[in-house]
N, C-alpha and C positions, 0 to 999 in steps of 0.2 A: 055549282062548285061549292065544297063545305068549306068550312070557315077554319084551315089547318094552319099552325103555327107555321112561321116561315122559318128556315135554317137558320137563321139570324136570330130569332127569337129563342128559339129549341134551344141553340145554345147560350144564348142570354142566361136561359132557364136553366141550365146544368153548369152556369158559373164558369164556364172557360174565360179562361183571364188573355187580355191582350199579350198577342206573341207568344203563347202557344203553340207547339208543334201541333201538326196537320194529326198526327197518330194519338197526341196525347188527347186534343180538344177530342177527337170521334169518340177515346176511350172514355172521356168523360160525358159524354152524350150519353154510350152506349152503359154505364153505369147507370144515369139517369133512367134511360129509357127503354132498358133492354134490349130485344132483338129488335123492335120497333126503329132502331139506329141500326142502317147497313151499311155494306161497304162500299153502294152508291152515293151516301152522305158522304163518307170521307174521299170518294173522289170530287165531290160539288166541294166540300173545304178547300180539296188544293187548286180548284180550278176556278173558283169564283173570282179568288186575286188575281189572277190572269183574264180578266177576261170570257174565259171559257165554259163550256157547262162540263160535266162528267164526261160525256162519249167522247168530247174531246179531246183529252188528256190522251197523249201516247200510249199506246198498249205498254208497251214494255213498264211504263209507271204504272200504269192502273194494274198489271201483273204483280210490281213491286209490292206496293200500295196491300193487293190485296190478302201476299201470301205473308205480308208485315203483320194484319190482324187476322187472319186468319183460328189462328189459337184461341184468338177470345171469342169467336163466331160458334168455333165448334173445339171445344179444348184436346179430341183426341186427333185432331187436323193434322198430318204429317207428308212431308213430301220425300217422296222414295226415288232412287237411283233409276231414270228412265223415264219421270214422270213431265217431261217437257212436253208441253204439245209443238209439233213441229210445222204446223199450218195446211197438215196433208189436205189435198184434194178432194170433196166429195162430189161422184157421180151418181148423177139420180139417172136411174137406165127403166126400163118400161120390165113390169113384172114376168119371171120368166118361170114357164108351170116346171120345169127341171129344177125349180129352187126347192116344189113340194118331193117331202122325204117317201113318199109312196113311187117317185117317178125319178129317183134319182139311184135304183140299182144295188140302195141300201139295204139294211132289215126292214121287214114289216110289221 
């Protein structure tokens, strides 16, 4: 195991001051540290006082959470009318040769 700065320290290091917001300290991380701070840090920020690790944190916050920084992740990041994911179903079915476009009646 290498010798990595622990979350506590990272941010030691990038000066976040006590009572900081959860969005501000990560932006100050991610100042710091660049892409090297993701948006799994700032779910351990809000989940460590709790308790909690990252996975833990309710999706709908970690949803929150992620589409709050998003912009600074990737500055031309935008969310479009429709772009909910709605938790659809996926079926894994066994491979079917009518999937190939030679045997499905199409062009050849």
């Amino acid at each position: 195991m290498g010798n990595h700065p622990s979350l506590e320290q990272r941010l030691a290091a990038a000066d976040v001051q006590p009572g900081a917001s959860a969005v501000d300290a990560w932006r100050r991380l991610r100042e710091l540290e660049g892409p090297r701070a993701t948006v799994i840090d700032l779910y351990e920020i809000v989940a460590r006082p709790r308790g909690l690790v990252a996975q833990q944190l309710p999706l709908q916050e970690r949803v929150r959470l992620a589409r709050t920084v998003m912009p600074d992740i990737s500055p031309r990041f935008a969310l479009t009318d429709d772009s909910e994911r709605r938790g659809d179903t996926i079926v894994i079915v066994d491979y079917d040769p009518g999937w190939h476009p030679g045997h499905c009646g199409g062009p050849r």
